[in-house]
N, C-alpha and C positions, 0 to 999 in steps of 0.2 A: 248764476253767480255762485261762486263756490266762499262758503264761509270759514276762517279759520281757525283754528281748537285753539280753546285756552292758552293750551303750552305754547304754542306757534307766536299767540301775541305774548305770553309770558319772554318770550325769550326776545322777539321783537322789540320790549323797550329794555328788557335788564342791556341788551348789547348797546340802546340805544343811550340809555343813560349810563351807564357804567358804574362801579362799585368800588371805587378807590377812598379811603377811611387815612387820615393822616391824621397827628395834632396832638397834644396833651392836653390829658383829660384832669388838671388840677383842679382845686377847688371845687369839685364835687363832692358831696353828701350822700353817701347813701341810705339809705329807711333803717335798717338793719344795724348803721353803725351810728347812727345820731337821731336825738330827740326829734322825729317829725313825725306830721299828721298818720295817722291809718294807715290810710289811705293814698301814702306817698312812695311813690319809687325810687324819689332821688331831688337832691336839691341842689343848683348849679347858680352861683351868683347870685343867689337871693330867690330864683323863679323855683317852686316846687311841681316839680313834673308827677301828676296821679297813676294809679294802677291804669284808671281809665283810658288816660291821654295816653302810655305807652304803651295799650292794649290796640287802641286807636291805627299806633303807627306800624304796630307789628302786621295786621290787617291788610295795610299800604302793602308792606314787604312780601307778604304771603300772595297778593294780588301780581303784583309787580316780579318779581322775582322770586315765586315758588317758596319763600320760606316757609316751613311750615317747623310749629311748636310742637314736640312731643306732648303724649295724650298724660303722661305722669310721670311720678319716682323722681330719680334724681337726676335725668338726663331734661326733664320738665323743668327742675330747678334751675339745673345749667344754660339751658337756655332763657330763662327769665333773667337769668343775670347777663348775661353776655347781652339780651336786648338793649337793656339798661345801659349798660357801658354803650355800646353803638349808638344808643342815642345822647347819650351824653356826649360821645366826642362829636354828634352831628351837631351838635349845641355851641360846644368847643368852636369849630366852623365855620359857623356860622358868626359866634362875634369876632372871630379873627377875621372874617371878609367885611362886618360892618365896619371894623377899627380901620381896615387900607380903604375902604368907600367905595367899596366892591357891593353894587346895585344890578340883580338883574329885573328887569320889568317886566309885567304880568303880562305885556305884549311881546316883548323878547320871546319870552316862553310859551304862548301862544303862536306864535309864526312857527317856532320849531318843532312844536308838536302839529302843527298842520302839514307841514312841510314833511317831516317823519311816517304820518299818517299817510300823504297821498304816495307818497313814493314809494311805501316798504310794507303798507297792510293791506294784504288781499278782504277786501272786502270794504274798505276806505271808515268812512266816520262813522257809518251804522253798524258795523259789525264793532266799533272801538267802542262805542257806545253801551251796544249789546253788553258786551264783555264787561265795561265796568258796573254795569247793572247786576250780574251774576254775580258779582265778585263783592258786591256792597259798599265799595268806594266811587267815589266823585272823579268826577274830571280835574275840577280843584285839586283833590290829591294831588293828583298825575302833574300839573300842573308846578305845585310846590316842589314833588319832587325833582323835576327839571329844574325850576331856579335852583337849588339846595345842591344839585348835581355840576350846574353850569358855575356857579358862584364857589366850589370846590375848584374846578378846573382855573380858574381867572387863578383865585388864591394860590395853587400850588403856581403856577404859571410866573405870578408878580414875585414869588418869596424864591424862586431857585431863577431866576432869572441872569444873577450875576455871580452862579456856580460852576465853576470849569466843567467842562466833560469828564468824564474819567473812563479813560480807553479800556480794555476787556483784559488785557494785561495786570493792570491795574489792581482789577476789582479779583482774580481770580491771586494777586501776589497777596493780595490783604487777607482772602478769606484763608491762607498757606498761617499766614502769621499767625491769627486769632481763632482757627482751627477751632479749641478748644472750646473756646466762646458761644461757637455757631451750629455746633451738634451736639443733639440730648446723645449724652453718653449711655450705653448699652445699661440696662438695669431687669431686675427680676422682680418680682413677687414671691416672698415666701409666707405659708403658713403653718403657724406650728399648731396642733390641735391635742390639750390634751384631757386625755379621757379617764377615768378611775379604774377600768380595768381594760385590759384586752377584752374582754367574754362582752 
């Protein structure tokens, strides 16, 4: 039986789940701009999300889809905050699928990850197993993630549902109009440095 590498299943469920982010991220808080704990990354509707719990999910990400956190400096920052937002609009999301009663079940996601599993991973539940073992997340994770994924798709699905098409004409006459809008305009960096003598 031939076993398959990380990447092999990293890539396996990122295609399987997919990575589409929609939605407005209002009424979040963030630590940095409002009075919250320590300890807090962000506060959305009342629930405060900890360094912990989006330490937790980045983990997910890095498992599942190869994310991975710079090791410091300010490219470490940037990505701590872009986490933050990502999970914030997964939050966003998620009550906008509780409001239309958009429910996926723990069996839903169960049958699709077995179904995904027998069809697509060389190596079937013990090699999927294996992998979430190395990696220090649960099946639950994987799990979650699928509802969270599936329960995005329903949502985009029910909210564009009675949106025309708009033909390739269309889309190509509008980006002609708004041009300006839709490309970062050419830009430089200059530095000026100055020093007390030439010598």
């Amino acid at each position: 039986m031939r076993w398959p590498t990380s990447h092999k299943i990293r890539r396996f469920v990122a295609v399987l789940l997919g990575l589409g982010v929609i939605g407005s991220a209002s009424g979040i808080a963030y630590a940095r701009l409002t009075d919250l704990p320590d300890d807090a990354a962000f506060r959305y509707q009342g629930r405060v999300v900890t360094e912990r719990l989006l330490d937790d999910r980045v983990q997910v990400l890095s498992a599942l889809y190869g994310v991975q956190r710079p090791s410091s400096g300010k490219d470490a920052e940037e990505f701590d905050r872009d986490a933050a937002k990502s999970m914030a609009v997964s939050l966003v999301l998620e009550n906008a699928a509780t409001e239309r009663d958009i429910v996926i079940s723990d069996k839903t996601a169960q049958d699709q990850l077995d179904k995904l599993i027998d069809a697509q991973l060389t190596g079937g539940r013990e090699a999927f197993v294996e992998f979430l073992s190395s990696q220090g997340i649960s099946e639950q994770d994987v799990l979650d993630e699928i509802k969270r994924q599936m329960a995005t798709s329903k949502l985009v699905e029910k909210v564009t549902t009675d949106v025309p098409t708009v033909a390739d004409d269309e889309v190509r006459a509008a980006y002609q109009d708004h041009r300006d809008r839709m490309v970062t305009p050419e830009a430089r960096l200059l530095l000026n440095i100055v020093v007390a003598s030439r010598t």
